[in-house]
C-alpha positions in Angstrom: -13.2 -1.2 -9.8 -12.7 -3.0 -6.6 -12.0 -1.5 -3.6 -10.3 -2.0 0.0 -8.2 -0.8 3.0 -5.5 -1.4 5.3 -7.3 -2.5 8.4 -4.5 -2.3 11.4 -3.5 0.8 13.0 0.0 1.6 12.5 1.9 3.7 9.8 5.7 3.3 9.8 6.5 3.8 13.6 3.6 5.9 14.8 0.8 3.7 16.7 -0.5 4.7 19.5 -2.4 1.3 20.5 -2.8 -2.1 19.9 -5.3 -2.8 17.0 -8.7 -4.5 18.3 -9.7 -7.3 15.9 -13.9 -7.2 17.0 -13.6 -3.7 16.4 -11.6 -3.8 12.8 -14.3 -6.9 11.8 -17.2 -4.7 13.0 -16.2 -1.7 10.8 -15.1 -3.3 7.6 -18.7 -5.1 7.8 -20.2 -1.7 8.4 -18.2 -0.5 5.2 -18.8 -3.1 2.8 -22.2 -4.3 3.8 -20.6 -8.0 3.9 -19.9 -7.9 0.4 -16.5 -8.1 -1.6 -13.3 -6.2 -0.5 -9.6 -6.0 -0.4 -7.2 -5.8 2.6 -3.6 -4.6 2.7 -1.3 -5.6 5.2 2.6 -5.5 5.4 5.3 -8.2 6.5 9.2 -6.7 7.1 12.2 -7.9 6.0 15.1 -6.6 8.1 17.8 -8.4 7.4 18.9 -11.7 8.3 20.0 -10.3 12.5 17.9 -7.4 12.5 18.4 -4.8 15.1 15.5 -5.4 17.9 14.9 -1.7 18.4 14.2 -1.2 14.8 11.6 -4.5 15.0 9.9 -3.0 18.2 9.8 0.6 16.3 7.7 -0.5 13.6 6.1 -3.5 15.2 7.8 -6.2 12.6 8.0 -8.4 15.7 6.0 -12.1 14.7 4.6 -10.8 11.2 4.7 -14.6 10.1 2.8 -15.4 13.0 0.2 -13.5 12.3 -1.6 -10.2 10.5 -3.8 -8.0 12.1 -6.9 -10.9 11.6 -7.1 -14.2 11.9 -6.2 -15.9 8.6 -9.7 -16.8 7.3 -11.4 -13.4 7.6 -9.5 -12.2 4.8 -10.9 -15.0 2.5 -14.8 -14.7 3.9 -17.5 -12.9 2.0 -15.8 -12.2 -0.8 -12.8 -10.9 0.6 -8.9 -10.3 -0.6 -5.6 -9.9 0.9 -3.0 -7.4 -0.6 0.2 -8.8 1.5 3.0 -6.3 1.1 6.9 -7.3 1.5 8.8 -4.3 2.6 12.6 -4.8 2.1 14.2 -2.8 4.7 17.8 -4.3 5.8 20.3 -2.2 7.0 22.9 -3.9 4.5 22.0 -5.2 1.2 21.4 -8.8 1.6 19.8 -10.4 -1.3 19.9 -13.8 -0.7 18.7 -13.4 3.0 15.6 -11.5 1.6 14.9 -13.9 -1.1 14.9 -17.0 1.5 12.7 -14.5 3.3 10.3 -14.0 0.3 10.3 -17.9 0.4 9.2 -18.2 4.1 6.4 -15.1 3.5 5.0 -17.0 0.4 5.2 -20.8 2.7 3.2 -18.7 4.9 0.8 -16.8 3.7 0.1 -17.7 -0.2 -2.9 -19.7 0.4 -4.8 -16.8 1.7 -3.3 -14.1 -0.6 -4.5 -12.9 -3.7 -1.5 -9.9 -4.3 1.5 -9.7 -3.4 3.7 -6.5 -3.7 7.1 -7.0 -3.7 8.9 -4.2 -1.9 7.3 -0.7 -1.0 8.1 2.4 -2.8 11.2 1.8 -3.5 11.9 4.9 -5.8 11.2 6.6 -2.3 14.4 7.7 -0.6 13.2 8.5 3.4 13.6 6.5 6.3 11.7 3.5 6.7 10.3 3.1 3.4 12.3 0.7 1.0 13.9 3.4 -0.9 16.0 4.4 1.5 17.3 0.8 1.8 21.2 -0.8 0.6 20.6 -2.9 -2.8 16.7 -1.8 -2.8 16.6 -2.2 -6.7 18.3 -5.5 -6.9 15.9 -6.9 -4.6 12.8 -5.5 -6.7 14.4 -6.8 -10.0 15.2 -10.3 -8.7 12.5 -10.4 -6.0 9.9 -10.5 -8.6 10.3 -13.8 -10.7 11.7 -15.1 -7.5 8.5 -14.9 -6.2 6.7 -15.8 -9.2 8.7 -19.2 -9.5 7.8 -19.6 -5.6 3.9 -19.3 -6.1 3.8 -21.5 -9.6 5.9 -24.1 -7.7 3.1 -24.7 -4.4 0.6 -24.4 -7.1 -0.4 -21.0 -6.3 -0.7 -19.3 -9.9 -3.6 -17.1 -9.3 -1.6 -15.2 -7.0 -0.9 -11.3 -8.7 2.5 -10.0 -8.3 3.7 -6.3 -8.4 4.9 -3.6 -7.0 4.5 -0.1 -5.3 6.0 3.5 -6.2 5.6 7.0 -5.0 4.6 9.7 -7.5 5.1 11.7 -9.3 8.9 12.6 -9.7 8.4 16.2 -8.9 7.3 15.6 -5.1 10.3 13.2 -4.3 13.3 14.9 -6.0 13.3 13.3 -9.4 13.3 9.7 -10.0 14.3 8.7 -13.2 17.6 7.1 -12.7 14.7 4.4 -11.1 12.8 3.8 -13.8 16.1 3.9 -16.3 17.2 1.2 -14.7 14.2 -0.9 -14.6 13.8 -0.7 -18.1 16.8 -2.7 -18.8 14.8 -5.4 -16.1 12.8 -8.3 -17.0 9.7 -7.0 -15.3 7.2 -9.6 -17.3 6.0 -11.1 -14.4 4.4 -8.0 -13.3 0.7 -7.8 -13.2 0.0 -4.6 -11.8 1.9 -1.5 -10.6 0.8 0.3 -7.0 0.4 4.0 -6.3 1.4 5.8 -3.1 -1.0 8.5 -3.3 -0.9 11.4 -0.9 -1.1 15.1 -2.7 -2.6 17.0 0.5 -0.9 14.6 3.4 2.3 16.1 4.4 2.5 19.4 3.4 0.7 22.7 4.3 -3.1 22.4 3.6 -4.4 22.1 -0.3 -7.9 23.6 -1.6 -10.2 21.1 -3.1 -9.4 22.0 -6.4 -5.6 21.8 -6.1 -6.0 18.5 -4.7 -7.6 17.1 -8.2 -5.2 18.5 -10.0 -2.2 17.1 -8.1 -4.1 13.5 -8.3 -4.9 13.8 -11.9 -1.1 14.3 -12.2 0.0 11.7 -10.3 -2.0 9.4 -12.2 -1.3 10.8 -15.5 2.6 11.0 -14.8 3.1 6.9 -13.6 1.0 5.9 -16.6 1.6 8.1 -19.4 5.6 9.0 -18.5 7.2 6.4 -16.1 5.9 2.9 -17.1 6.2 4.0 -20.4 9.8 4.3 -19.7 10.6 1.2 -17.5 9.0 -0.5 -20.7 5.4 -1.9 -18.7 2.8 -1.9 -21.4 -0.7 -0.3 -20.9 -2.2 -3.1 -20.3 -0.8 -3.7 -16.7 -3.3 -2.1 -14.2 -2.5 0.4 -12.0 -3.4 0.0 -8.5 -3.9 2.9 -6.3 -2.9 0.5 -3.2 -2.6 3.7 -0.6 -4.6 6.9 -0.2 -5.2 9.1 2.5 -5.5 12.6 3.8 -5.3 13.7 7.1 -8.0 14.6 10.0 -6.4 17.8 11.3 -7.1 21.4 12.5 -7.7 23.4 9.3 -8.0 20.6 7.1 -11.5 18.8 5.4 -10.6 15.3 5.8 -13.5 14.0 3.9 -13.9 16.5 0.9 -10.3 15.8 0.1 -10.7 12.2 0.0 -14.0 13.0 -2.1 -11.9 14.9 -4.6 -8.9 12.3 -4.7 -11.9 9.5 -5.4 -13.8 11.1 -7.9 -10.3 11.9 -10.4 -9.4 8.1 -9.9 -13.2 7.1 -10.9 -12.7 9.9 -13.7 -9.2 8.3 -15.0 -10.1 4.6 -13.9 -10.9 3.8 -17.8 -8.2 5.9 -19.8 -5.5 4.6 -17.3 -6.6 1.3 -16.5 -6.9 1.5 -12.9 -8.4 -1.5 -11.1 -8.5 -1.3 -7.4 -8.4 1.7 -5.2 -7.4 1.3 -1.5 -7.4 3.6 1.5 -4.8 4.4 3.9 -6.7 3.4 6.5 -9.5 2.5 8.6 -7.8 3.8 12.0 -5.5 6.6 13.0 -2.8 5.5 14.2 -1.8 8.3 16.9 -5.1 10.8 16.9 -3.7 13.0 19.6 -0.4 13.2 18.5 -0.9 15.9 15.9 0.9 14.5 13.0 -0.1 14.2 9.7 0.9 9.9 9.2 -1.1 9.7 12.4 -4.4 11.1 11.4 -5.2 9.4 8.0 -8.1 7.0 9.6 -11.7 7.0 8.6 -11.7 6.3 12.7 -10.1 7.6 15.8 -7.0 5.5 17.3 -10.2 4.4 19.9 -12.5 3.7 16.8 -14.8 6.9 16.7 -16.0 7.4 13.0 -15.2 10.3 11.1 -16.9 12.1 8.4 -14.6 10.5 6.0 -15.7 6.6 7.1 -19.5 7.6 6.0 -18.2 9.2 2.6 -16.1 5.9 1.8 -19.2 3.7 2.9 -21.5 5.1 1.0 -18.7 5.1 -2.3 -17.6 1.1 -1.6 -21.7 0.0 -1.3 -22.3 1.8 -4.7 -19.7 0.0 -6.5 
């Protein structure tokens, strides 16, 4: 199994500073050892005249100028990128994010190795493509659209897919989702993400509890909802986010220790590939929020329990 992180420091609109690029090099060294890893990163589309206040709330401002690192670190030593596409308009524009696909894939395919087309998009809240006009349109013709834009620059090696939430129960029910993608052309798919976070956002979990509800999770996508979209068994299943929070009354590091071992447990039955944290820095420590605690590292890069637990875990292999 391979394994990675999101590097930068933000989640949705919560970021309390600036990411520092010595620092973020520095740690993912100290993870890996210099040896092989994968790094998730996100580009926004927001329609073709987005509205500037939403750009400066989630920091979307000059994503095609640059990710959190300079463009060759995340092909040195052995290392990945996992660029994310996040479709976010406030009207359903397909053809604007399709040109927009174009422009990410012009940009950034010759240092990408998977591209996720749209971000939880069974995932109705705000700022997560769910919530977004013509969401499913855009994942069902976003897909080969990208596909046919990497195979035409030559860039076939490039793995396309694309993230959900799970399972059903925590969001409200999803099937009318994966109903519809079942009547989709989805062969272009070569893996499927998971948004995993049983003990994030709600009132604290035992240990115990928190294997179950992972065990679940993972059960549920692979043995109930890609069976029903119609995506066969033998598409991996990446588990591109997980985190658990560093808060009062809450074990930061045994829960990520729980979540960890179940995917290692499952990784075989399930075909799980790649597991990736959710992420290296908090991105608000003080404020007292859950989405701004989930670092391995404070928002001024202080390690945590949890950063010498993942260390010791990515060296293993």
């Amino acid at each position: 199994m391979k394994y990675g992180i999101y590097p930068g420091g933000r989640a949705g609109a919560t970021c309390s500073r600036e990411s520092d690029p010595r620092r973020v090099g520095e740690l993912v060294d100290e993870l890996t050892g210099g040896g092989p890893f994968v790094l998730r990163e996100y580009v926004h589309f927001l329609g073709t005249r987005p509205d500037p206040a939403v750009v400066a709330s989630i920091g979307a401002a000059g994503e095609l100028d640059g990710l959190t690192m300079p463009d060759d670190w995340y092909v040195r030593d052995g290392r990945e990128l996992d660029l994310v596409v996040s479709y976010l308009p406030a009207e359903a524009d397909l053809p604007g994010w399709l040109g927009f696909l174009d422009r990410v894939i012009e940009r950034y395919a010759d240092i990408t190795r998977y591209l996720q087309v749209t971000l939880e998009p069974n995932f109705p809240i705000p700022l997560i493509d769910g919530s977004s006009p013509g969401v499913l349109e855009a994942l069902i013709a976003g897909l080969p659209h990208a596909r046919r834009a990497l195979d035409e620059r030559g860039h076939d090696t490039v793995r396309i897919g694309f993230s959900v939430a799970e399972p059903a129960e925590w969001l409200g029910g999803d099937a009318a989702f994966w109903q519809r993608l079942a009547g989709a052309d989805l062969s272009v798919v070569d893996y499927v993400g998971l948004g995993l976070y049983p003990d994030a956002f709600g009132p604290p979990v035992p240990v115990e509890g928190v294997r179950a509800m992972t065990e679940h999770a993972l059960r549920h996508l692979r043995e109930h909802s890609l069976v029903v979209a119609g995506i066969p068994a033998g598409t991996p299943i990446h588990v591109c986010e997980n985190g658990s929070p560093s808060l009062p009354g809450r074990d930061q590091a045994a829960s990520l220790e729980a979540m960890l071992a179940v995917v290692h447990e499952q990784a075989a039955a399930l075909n799980i590939t790649l597991y990736e944290l959710f992420g290296l820095r908090d991105a608000d420590t003080a404020g007292g929020e859950p989405v701004g605690a989930l670092g391995l590292v404070t928002d001024e890069y202080q390690r945590k329990p949890a950063f010498d637990l993942y260390r010791r875990i990515v060296r293993v292999r």
